[in-house]
N, CA, C and O atoms as CSV, one atom per row, in Angstrom:
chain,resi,resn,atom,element,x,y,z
A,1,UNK,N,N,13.015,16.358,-24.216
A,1,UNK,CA,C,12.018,15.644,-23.442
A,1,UNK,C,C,11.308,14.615,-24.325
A,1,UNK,O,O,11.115,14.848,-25.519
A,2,UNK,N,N,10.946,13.558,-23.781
A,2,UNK,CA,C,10.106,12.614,-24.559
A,2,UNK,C,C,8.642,12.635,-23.713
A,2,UNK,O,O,8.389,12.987,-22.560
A,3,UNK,N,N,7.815,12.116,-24.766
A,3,UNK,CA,C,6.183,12.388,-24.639
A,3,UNK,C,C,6.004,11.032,-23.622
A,3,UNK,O,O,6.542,9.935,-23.772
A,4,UNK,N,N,5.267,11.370,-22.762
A,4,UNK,CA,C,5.109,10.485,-21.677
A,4,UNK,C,C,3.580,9.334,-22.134
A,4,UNK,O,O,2.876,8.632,-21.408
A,5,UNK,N,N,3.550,9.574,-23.587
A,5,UNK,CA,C,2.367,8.314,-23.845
A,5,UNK,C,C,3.069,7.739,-25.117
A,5,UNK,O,O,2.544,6.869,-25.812
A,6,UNK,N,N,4.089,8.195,-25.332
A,6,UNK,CA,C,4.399,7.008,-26.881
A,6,UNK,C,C,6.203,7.239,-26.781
A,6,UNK,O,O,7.095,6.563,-27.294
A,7,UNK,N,N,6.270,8.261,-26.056
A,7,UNK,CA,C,8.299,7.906,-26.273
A,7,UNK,C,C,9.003,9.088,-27.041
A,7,UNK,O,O,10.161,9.502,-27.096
A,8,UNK,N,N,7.411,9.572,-27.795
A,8,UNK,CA,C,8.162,10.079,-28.972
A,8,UNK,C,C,8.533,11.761,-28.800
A,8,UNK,O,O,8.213,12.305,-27.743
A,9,UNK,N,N,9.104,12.426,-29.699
A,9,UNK,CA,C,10.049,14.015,-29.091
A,9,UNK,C,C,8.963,14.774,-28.920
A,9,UNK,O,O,7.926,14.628,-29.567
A,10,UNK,N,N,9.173,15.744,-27.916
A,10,UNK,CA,C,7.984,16.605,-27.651
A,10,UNK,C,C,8.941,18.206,-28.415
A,10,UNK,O,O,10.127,18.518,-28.304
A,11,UNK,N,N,8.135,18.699,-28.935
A,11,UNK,CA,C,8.656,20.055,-29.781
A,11,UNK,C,C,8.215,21.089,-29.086
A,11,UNK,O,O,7.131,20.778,-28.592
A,12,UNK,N,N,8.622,22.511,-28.715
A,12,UNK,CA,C,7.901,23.677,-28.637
A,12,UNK,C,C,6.772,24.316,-29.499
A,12,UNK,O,O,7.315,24.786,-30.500
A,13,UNK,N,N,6.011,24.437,-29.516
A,13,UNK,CA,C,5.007,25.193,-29.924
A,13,UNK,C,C,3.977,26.325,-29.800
A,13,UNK,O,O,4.292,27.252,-29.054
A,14,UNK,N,N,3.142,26.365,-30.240
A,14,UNK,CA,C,2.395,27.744,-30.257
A,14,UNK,C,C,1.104,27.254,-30.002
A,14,UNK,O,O,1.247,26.089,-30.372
A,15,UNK,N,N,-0.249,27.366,-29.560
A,15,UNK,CA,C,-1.544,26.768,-29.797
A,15,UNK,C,C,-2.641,27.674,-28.712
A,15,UNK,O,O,-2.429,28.531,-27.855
A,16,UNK,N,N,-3.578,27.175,-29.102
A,16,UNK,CA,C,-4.935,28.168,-28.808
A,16,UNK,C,C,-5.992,26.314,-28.111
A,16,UNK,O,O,-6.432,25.283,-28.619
A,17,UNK,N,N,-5.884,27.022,-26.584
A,17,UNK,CA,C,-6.141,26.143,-25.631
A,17,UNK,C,C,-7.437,26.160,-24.972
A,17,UNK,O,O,-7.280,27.044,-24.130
A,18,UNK,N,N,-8.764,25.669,-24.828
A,18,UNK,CA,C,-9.758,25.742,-24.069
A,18,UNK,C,C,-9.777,25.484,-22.730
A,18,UNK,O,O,-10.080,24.302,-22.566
A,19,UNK,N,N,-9.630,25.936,-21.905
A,19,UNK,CA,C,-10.014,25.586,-20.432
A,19,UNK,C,C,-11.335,26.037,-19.744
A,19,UNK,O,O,-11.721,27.200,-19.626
A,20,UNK,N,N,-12.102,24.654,-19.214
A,20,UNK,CA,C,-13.592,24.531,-18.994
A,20,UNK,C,C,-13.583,24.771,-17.433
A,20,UNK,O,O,-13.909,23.869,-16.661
A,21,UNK,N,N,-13.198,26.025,-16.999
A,21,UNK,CA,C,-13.321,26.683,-15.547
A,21,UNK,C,C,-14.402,26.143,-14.650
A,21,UNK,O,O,-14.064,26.067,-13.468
A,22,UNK,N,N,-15.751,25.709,-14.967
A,22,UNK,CA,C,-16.889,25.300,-14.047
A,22,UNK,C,C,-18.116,24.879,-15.543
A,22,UNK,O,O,-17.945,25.005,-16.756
A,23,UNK,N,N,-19.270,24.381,-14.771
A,23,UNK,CA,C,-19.867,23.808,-15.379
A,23,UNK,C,C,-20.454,24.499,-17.016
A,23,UNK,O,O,-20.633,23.918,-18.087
A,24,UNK,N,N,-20.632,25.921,-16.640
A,24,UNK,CA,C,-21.074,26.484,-17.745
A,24,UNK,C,C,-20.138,27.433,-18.504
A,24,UNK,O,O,-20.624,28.218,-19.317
A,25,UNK,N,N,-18.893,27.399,-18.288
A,25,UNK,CA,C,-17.551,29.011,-18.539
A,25,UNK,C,C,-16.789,27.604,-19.115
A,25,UNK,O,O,-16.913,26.403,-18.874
A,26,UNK,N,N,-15.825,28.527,-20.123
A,26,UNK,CA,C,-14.765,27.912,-20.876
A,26,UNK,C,C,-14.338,29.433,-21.557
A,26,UNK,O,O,-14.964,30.262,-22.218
A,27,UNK,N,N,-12.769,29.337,-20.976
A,27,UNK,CA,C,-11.610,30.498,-21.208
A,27,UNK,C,C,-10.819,29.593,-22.477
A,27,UNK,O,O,-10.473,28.414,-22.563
A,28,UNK,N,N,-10.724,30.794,-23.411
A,28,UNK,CA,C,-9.874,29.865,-24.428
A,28,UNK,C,C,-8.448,30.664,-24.434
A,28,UNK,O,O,-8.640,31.878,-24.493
A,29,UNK,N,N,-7.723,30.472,-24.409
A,29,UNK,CA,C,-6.282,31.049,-24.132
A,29,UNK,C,C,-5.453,30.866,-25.732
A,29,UNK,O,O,-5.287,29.832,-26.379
A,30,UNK,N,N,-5.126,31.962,-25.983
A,30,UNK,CA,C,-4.857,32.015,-27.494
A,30,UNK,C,C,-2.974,32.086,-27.319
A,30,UNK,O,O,-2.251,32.448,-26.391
A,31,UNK,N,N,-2.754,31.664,-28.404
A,31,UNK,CA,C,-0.863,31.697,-28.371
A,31,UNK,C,C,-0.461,31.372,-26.904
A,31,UNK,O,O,-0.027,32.131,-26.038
A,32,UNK,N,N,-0.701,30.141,-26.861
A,32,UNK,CA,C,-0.341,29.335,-25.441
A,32,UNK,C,C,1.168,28.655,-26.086
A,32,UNK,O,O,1.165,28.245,-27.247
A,33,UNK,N,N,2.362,28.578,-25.289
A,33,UNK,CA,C,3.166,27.841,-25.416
A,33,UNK,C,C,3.203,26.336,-24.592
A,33,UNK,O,O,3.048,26.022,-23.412
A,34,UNK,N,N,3.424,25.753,-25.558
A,34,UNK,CA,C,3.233,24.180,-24.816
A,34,UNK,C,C,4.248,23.077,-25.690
A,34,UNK,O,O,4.852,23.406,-26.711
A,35,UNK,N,N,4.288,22.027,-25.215
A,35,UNK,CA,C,5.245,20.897,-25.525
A,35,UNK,C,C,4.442,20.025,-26.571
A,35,UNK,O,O,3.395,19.624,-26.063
A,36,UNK,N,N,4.593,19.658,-27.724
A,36,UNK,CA,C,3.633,18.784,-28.439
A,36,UNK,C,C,4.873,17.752,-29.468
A,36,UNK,O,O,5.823,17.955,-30.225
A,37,UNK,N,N,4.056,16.517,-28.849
A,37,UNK,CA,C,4.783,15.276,-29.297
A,37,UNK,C,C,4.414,15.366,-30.892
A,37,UNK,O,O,3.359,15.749,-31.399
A,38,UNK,N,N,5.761,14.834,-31.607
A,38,UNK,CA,C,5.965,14.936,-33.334
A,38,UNK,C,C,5.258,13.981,-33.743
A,38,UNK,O,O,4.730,13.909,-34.852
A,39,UNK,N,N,5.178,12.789,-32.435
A,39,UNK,CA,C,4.324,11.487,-33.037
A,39,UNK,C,C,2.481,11.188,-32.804
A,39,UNK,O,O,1.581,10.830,-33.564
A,40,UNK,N,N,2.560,11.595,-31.180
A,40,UNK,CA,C,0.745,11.473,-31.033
A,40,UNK,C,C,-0.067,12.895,-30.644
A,40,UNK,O,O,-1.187,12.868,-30.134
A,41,UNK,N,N,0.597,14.046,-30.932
A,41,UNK,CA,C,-0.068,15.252,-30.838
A,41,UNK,C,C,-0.337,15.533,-29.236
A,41,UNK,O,O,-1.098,16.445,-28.912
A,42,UNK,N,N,0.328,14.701,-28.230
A,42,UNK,CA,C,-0.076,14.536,-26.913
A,42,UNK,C,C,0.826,16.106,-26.639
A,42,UNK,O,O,1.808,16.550,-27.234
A,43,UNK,N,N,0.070,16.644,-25.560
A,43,UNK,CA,C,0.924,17.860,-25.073
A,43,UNK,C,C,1.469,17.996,-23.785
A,43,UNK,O,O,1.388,17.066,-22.983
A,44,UNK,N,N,2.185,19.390,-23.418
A,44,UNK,CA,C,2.469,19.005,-22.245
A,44,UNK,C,C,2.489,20.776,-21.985
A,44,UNK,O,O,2.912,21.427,-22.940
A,45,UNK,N,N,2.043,21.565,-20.716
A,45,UNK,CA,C,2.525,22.342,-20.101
A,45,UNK,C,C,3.022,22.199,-19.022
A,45,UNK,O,O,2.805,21.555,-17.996
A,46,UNK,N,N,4.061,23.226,-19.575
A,46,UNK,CA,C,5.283,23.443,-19.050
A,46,UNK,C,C,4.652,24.068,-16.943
A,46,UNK,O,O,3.662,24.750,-16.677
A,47,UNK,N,N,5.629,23.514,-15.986
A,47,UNK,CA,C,4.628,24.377,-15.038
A,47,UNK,C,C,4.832,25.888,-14.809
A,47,UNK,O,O,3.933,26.476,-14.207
A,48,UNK,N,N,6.317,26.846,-15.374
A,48,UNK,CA,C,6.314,28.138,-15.438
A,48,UNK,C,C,4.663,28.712,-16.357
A,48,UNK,O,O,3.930,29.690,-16.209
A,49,UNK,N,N,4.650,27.886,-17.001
A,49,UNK,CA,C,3.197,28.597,-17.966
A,49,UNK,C,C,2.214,28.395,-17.561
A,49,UNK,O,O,1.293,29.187,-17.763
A,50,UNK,N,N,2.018,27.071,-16.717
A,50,UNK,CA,C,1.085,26.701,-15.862
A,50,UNK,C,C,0.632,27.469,-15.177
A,50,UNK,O,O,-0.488,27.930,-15.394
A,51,UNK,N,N,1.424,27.851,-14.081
A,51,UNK,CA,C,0.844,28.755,-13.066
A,51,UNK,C,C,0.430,30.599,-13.647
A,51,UNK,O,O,-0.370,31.322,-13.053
A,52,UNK,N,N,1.212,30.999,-14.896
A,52,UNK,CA,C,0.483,31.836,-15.593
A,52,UNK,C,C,-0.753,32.108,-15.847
A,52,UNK,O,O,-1.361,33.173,-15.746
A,53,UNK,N,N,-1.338,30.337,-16.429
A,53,UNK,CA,C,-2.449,29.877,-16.784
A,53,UNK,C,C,-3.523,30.332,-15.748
A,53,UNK,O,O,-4.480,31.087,-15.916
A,54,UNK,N,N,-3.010,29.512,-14.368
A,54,UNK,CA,C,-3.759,29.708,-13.511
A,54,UNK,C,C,-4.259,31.116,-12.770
A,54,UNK,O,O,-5.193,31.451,-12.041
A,55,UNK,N,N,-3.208,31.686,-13.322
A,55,UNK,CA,C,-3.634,33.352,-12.600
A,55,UNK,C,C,-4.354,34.031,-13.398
A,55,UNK,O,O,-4.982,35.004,-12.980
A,56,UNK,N,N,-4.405,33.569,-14.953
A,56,UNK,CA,C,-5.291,34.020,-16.085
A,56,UNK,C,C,-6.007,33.272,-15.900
A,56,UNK,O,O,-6.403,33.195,-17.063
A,57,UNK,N,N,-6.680,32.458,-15.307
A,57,UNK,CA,C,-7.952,31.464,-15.220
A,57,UNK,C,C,-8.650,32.752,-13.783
A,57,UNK,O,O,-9.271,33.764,-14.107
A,58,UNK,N,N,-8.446,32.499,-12.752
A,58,UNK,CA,C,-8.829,33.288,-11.797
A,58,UNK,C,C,-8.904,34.927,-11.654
A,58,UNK,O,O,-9.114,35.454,-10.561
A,59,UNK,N,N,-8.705,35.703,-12.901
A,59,UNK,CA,C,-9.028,36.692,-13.256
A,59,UNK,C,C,-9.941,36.695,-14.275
A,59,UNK,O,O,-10.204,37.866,-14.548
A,60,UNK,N,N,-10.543,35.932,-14.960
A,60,UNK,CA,C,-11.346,35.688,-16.272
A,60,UNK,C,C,-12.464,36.327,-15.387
A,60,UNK,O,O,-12.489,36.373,-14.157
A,61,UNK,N,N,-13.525,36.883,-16.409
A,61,UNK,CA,C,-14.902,36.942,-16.320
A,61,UNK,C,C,-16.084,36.174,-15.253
A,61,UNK,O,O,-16.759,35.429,-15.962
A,62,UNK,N,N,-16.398,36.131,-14.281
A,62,UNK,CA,C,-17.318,34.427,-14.036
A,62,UNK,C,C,-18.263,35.203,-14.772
A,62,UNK,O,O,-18.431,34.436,-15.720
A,63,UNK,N,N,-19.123,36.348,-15.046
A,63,UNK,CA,C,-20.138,36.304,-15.657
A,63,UNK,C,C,-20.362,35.681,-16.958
A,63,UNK,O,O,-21.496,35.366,-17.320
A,64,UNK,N,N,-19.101,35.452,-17.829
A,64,UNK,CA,C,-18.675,35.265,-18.963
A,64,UNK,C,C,-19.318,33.653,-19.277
A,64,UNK,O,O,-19.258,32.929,-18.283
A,65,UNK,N,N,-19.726,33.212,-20.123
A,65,UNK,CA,C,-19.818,31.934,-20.150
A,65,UNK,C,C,-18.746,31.836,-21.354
A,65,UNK,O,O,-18.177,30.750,-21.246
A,66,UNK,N,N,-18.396,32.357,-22.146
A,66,UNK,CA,C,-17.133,32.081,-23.166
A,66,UNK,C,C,-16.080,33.659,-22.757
A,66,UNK,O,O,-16.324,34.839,-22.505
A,67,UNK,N,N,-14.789,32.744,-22.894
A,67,UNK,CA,C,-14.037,34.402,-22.686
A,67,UNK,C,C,-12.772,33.960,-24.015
A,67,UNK,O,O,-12.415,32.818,-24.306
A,68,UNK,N,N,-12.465,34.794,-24.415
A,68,UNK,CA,C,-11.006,34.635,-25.153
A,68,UNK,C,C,-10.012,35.596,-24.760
A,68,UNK,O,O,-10.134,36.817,-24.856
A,69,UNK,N,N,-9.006,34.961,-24.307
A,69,UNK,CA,C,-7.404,35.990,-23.727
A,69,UNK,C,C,-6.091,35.257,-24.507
A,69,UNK,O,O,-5.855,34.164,-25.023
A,70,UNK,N,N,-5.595,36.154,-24.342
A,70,UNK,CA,C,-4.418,36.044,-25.270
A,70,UNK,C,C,-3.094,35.743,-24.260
A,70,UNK,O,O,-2.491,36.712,-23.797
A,71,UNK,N,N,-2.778,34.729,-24.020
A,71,UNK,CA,C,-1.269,34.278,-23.477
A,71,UNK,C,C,-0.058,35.149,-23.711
A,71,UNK,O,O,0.621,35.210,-24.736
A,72,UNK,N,N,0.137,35.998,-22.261
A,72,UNK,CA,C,1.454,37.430,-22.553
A,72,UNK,C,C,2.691,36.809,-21.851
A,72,UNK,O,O,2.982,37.637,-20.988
A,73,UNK,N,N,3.506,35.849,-21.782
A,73,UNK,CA,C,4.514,35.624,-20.689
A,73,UNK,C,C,5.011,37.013,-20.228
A,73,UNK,O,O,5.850,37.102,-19.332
């Protein structure tokens, strides 16, 4: 795959992701797999992990204003 802002190869990787659920909550998702370009660090999820994401977003905490979970495919 090529990176859809510079051309350049997108690699598999490993990374620890913030997602800002509503105004005051942010889930940080640890050992996330994602696509990251060799040239501008631009990323990409994949949508099988995506919708993972999303089912680990809608089980998080709302009382939580910070949560940390760990990405299980």
């Amino acid at each position: 795959m090529k990176c859809h802002v510079c051309g350049g190869p997108l690699e598999p990787t490993v990374t620890h992701m913030p997602f800002k659920t509503d105004a005051k909550r942010i889930v940080i998702l640890k050992d996330l797999p994602v696509l990251q370009c060799a040239s501008c660090a631009e990323f990409l999820i994949e949508d099988a992990v995506m919708a993972q994401v999303d089912m680990m977003l809608a089980e998080a905490d709302e009382r939580a204003e910070l949560e940390i979970m760990s990405y299980a495919a």
